[in-house]
C-alpha positions as CSV (number, residue, x, y, z in Angstrom):
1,X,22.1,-67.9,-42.8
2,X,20.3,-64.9,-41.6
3,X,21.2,-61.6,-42.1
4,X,23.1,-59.5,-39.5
5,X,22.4,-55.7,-39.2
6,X,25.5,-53.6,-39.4
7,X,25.3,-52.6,-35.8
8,X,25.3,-55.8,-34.6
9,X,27.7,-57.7,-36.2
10,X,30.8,-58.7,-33.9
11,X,29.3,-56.2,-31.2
12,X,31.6,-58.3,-28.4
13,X,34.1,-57.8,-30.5
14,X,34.2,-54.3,-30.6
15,X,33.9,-54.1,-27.2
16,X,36.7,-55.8,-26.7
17,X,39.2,-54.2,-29.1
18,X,37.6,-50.8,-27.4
19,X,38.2,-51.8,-24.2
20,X,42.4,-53.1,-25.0
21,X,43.0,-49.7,-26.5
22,X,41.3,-47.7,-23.6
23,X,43.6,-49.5,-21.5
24,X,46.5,-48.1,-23.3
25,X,45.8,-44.5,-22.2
26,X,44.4,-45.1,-19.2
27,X,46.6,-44.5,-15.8
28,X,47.3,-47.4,-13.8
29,X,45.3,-46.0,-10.9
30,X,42.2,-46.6,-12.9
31,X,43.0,-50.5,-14.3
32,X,41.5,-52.1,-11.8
33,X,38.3,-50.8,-11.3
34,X,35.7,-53.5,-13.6
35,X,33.9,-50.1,-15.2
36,X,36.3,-47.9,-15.7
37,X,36.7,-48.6,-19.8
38,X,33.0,-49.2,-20.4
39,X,32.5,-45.7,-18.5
40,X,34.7,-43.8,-20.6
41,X,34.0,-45.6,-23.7
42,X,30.6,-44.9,-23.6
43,X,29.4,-41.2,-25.5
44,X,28.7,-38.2,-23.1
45,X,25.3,-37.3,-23.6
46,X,24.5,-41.6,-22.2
47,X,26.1,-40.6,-19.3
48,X,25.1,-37.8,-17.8
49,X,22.4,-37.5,-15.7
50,X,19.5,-35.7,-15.9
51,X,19.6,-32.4,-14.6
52,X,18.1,-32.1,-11.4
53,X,17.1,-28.3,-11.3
54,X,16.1,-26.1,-14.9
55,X,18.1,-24.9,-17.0
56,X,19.3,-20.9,-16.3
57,X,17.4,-19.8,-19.1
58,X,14.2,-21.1,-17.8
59,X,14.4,-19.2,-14.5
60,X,15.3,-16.2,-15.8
61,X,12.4,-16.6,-18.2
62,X,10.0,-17.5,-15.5
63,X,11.5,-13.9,-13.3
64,X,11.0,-11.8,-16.7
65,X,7.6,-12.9,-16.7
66,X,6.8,-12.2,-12.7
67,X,8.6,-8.9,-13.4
68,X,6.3,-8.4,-16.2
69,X,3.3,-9.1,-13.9
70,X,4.3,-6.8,-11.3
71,X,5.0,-4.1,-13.7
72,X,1.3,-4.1,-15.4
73,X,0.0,-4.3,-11.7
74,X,1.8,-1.6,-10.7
75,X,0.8,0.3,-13.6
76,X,-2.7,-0.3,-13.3
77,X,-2.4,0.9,-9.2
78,X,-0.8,3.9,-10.8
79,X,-3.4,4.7,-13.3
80,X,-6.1,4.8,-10.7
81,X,-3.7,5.5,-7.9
82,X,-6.7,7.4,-5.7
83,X,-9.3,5.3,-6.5
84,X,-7.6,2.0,-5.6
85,X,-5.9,3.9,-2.6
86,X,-9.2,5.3,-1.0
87,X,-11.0,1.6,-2.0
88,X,-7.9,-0.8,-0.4
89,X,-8.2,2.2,2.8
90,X,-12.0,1.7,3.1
91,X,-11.5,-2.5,2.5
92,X,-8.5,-2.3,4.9
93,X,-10.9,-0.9,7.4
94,X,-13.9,-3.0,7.1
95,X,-11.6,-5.9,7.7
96,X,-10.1,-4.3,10.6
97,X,-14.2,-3.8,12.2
98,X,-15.0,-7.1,12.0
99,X,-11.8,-8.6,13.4
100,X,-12.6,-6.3,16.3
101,X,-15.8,-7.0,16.4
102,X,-15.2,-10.8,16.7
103,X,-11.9,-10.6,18.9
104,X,-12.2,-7.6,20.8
105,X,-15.3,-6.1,21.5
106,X,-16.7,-7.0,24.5
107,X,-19.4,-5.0,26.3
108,X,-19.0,-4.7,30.2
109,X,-22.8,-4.9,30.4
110,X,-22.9,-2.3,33.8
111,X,-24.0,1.0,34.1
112,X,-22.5,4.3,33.0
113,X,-20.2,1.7,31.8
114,X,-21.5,0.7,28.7
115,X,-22.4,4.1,27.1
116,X,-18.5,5.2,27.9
117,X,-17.0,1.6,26.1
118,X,-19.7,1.7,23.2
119,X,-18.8,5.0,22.2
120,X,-15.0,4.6,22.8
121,X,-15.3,1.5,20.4
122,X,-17.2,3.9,17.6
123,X,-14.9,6.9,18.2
124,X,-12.1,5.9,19.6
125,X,-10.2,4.0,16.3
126,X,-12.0,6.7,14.0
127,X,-10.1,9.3,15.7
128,X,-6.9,7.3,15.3
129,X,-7.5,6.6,11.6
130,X,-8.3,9.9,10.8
131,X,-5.0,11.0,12.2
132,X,-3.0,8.2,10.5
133,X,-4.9,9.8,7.1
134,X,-3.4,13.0,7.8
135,X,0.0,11.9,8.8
136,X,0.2,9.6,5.4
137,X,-1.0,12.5,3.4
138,X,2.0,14.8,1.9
139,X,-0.6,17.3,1.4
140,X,-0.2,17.8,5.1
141,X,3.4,18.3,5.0
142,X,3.8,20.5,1.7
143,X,1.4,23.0,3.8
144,X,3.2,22.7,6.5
145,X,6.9,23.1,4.6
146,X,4.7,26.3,3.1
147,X,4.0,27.6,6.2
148,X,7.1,27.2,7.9
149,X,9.6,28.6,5.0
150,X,7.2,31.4,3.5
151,X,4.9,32.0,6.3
152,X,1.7,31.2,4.6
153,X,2.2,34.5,2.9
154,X,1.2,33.4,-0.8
155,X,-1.6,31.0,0.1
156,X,-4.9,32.6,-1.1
157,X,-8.4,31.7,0.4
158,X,-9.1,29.0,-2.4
159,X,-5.3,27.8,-2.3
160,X,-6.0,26.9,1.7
161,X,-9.7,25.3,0.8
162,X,-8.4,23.1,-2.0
163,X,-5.1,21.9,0.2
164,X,-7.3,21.4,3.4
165,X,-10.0,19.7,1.4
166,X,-7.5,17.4,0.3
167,X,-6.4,16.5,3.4
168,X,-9.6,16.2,5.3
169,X,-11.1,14.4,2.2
170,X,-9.0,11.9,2.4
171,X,-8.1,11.3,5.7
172,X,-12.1,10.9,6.4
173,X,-12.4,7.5,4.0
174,X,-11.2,5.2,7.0
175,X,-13.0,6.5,10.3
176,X,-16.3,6.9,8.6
177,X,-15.6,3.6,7.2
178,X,-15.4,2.6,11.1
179,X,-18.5,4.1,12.3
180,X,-20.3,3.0,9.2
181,X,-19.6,-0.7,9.4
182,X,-19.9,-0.2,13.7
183,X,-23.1,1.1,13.1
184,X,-24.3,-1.1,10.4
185,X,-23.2,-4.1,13.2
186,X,-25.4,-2.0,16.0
187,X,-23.1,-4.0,18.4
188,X,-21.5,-0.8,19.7
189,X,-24.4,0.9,19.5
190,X,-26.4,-1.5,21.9
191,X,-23.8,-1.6,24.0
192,X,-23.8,2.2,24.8
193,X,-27.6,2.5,24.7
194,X,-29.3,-0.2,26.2
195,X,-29.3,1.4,29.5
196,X,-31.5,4.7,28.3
197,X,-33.8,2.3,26.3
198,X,-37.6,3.4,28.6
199,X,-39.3,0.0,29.8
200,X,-42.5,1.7,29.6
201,X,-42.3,1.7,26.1
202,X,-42.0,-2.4,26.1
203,X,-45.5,-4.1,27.1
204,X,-45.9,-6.3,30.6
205,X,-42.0,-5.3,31.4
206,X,-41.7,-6.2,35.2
207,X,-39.6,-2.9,36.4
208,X,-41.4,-2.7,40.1
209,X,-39.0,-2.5,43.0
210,X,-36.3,-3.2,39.9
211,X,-33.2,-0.7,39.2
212,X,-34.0,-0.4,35.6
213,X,-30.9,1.1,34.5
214,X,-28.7,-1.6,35.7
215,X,-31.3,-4.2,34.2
216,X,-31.4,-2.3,31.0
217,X,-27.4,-2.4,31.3
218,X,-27.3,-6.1,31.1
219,X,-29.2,-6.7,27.9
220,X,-26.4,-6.8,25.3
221,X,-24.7,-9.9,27.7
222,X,-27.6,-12.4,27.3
223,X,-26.1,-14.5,29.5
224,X,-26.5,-11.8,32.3
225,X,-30.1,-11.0,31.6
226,X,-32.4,-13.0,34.3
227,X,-34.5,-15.8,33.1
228,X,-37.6,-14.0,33.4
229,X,-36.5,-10.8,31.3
230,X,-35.4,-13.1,28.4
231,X,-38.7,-12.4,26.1
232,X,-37.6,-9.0,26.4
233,X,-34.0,-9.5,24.8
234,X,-35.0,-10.2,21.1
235,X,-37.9,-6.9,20.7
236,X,-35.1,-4.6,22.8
237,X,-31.8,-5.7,20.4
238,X,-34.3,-5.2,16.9
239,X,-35.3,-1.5,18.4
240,X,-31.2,-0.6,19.1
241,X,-30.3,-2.5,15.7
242,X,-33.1,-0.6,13.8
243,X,-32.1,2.8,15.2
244,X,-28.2,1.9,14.6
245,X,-28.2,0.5,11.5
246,X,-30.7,3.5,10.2
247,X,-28.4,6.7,11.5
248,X,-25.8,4.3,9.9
249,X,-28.1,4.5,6.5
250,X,-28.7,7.9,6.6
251,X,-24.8,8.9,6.9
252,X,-24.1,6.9,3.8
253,X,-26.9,8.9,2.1
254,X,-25.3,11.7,3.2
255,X,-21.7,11.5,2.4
256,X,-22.8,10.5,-1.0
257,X,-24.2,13.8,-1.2
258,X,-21.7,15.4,0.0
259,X,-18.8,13.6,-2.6
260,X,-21.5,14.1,-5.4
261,X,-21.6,18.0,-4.6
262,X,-17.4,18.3,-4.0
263,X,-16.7,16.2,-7.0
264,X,-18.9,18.6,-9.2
265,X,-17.3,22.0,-7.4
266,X,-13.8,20.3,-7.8
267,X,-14.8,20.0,-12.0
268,X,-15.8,23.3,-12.4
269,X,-13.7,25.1,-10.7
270,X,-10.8,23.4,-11.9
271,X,-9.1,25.0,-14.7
272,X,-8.3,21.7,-16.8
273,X,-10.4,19.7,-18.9
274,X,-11.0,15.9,-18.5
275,X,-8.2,14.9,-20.4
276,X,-5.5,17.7,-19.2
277,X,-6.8,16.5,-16.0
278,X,-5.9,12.8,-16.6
279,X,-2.6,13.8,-17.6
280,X,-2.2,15.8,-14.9
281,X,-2.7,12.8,-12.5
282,X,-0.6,10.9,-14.3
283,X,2.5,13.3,-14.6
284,X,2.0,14.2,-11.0
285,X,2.0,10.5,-9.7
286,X,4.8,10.0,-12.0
287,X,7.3,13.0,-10.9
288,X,6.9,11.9,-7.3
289,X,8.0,8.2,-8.4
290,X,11.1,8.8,-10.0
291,X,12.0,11.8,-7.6
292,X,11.9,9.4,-5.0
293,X,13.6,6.6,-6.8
294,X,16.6,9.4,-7.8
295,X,16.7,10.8,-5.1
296,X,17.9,7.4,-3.4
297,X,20.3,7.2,-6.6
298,X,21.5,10.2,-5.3
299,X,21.9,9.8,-1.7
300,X,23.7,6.8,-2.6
301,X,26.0,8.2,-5.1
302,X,27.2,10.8,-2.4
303,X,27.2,8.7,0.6
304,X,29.7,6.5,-1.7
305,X,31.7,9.9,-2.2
306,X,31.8,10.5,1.1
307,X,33.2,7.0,2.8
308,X,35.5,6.8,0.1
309,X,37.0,10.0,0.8
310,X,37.3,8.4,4.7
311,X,38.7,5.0,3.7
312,X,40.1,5.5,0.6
313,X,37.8,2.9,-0.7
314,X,34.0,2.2,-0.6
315,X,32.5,-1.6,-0.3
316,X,29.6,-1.9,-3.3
317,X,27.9,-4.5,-5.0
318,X,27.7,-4.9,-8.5
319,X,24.4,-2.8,-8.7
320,X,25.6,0.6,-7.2
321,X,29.2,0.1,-8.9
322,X,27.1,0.3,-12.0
323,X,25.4,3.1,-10.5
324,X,28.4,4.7,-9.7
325,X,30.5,4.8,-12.9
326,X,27.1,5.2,-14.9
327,X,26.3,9.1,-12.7
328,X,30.0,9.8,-12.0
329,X,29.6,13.5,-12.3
330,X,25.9,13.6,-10.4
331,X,27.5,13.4,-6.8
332,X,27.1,16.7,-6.0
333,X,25.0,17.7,-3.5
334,X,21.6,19.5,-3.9
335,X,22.3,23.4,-2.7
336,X,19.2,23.8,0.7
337,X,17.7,26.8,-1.6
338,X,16.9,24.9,-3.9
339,X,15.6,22.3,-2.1
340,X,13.4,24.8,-0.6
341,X,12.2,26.2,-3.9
342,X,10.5,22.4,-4.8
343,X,8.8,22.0,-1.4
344,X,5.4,23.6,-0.3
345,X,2.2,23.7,-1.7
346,X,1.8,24.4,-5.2
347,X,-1.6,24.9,-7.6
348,X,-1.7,25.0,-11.2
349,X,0.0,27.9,-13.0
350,X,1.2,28.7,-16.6
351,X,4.0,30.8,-18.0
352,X,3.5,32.2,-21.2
353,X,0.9,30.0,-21.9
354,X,3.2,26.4,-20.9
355,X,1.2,24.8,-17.9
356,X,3.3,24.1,-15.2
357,X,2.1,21.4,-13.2
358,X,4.6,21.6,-10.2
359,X,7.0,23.2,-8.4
360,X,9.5,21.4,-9.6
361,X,8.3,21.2,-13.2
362,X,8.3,25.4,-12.6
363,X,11.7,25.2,-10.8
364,X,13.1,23.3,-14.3
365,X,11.0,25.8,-16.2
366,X,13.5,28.7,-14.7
367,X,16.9,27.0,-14.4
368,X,16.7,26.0,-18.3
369,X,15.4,29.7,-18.9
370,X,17.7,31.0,-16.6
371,X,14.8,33.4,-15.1
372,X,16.7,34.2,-11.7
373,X,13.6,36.2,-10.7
374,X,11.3,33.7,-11.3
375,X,13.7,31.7,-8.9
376,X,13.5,34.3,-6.5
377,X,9.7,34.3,-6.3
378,X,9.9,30.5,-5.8
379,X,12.3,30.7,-2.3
């Protein structure tokens, strides 16, 4: 007789004495259906089914490590936070050329006509993102905050240089980005010079009994040109090309000049070294980050003060209650002086040797020494 595994021995009988004592303790509602005891006889873990979405701890591993991701890019962007700035403005731009270039731009090829449109397509945006530049630039606002609550009265000479220089500096990477890449193209440029280009200058040019303006107008269409002016096309588009795309040259050359010299000006006159000068970047770009992100804290915090005191009760989420009982004594509101005393334009100063690298750094400096005159010099 062979021999019988363990398991296997009398399996259907098993099944069977299983299956009479499940029917004991099992309601009558539930007798009839044919799997009801080998369903509940069977273990747990055989029947249940595979889970059709991760596990919880899986998605919130996979959001720490976005989270992470985000945090080392936003701390590289913060590192170089003008570099990258000024380089996305200047890529930002270059991309916004050529999709006007290839969607837009459209010479009306007619006299008087084209010089107005080419120049409007060089000038026109470079004037509009140069005033965007200042707009986005807080420089622009501490000066004006300075000028409007202390009358310019303690800006030196070099104060309103470096501030200005700031501005302008900045607010000049994306419309000479423009008229670079517009007159790297040279379509612009053709377009609002064809019509002064001088025929005699081209050999065997037909121009008798011809308006030569209004022909000369028609070359950057080469559809409009006549048939017999075609040879002409190719030698007139290299000579406005050439000229464009070497002024174009030239005001590269120039502005690198021109950085070279104001970077070198900006190092020695500037009263930190290399490294003070790093941190200085850093703790500046830092101080604006959480003051904005407190501030919000804080405009919450009172807003929540102030409904509550309406309705008796305030509607928040999980977040701000946490918020809320975590600042319970930080509701109060900012007094205006002293709001006024961290706005305006500020340059490096030191007191008793400490740097102080803001106005707000100097405002804390005060309130923790209690210097009311110092306080009084900062209104």
């Amino acid at each position: 007789m062979p021999y019988d595994h363990p398991s296997t021995v009398n399996h259907s009988a098993c099944l069977n004495q299983l299956d009479h004592l499940k029917s004991l303790h099992t309601p009558a509602s539930t007798l009839h259906h044919p799997l009801s005891s080998t369903h509940h006889s069977l273990p747990s873990v055989l029947l249940r089914p595979p889970p059709s979405n991760p596990p919880p701890g899986s998605k919130m591993a996979a959001a720490a490590l976005v989270t992470e991701n985000f945090k080392f890019v936003s701390l590289f962007f913060k590192s170089k936070d003008v570099m990258i700035f000024n380089g996305l403005i200047a890529l930002g731009t270059v991309a916004s050329q050529t999709a006007y270039n290839v969607f837009a731009f459209s010479c009306p090829c007619s006299p008087e006509r084209n010089h107005r449109y080419g120049l409007a397509a060089i000038g026109v945006p470079a004037l509009v993102f140069f005033l965007l530049g200042v707009m986005m630039n807080r420089s622009t606002w501490d000066l004006l905050s300075e000028c409007r609550l202390r009358r310019c009265r303690r800006l030196a000479a070099v104060s309103v240089f470096a501030v200005m220089g700031n501005i302008l500096g900045r607010a000049a990477i994306a419309p000479v980005t423009w008229v670079l890449i517009s007159l790297l193209q040279g379509e612009a440029y053709m377009c609002a010079l064809s019509e002064f280009v001088d025929p005699d200058t081209l050999e065997e040019f037909p121009k008798e009994g011809r308006n030569v303006i209004q022909l000369m107008a028609k070359f950057p269409c080469r559809g409009t040109v006549p048939s017999e002016l075609l040879p002409f096309w190719e030698e007139i588009e290299r000579r406005l090309k050439y000229e464009s795309q070497l002024l174009g040259w030239l005001i590269v050359a120039a502005m690198a000049v021109v950085v070279f010299l104001m970077l070198c000006a900006k190092r020695c006159c500037s009263p930190f070294g290399s490294q003070q000068e790093e941190y200085w970047s850093r703790f500046h770009a830092s101080e604006q980050d959480l003051f904005k992100r407190t501030a919000a804290v804080h405009a919450n915090l009172v807003a929540a003060e102030n409904v509550k005191s309406f309705f008796g009760f305030v509607a928040l989420d999980d977040e701000e209650k946490a918020q809320v009982e975590e600042h319970a004594g930080a509701s109060t509101p900012v007094q205006s002086e002293d709001w006024n005393r961290v706005a305006g334009v500020y340059l490096y100063r030191e007191n008793g040797g400490v740097p102080l690298y803001s106005r707000l750094h100097k405002w804390a400096r005060y309130h923790v020494d209690n210097n009311t005159e110092g306080m009084e010099k900062l209104s």
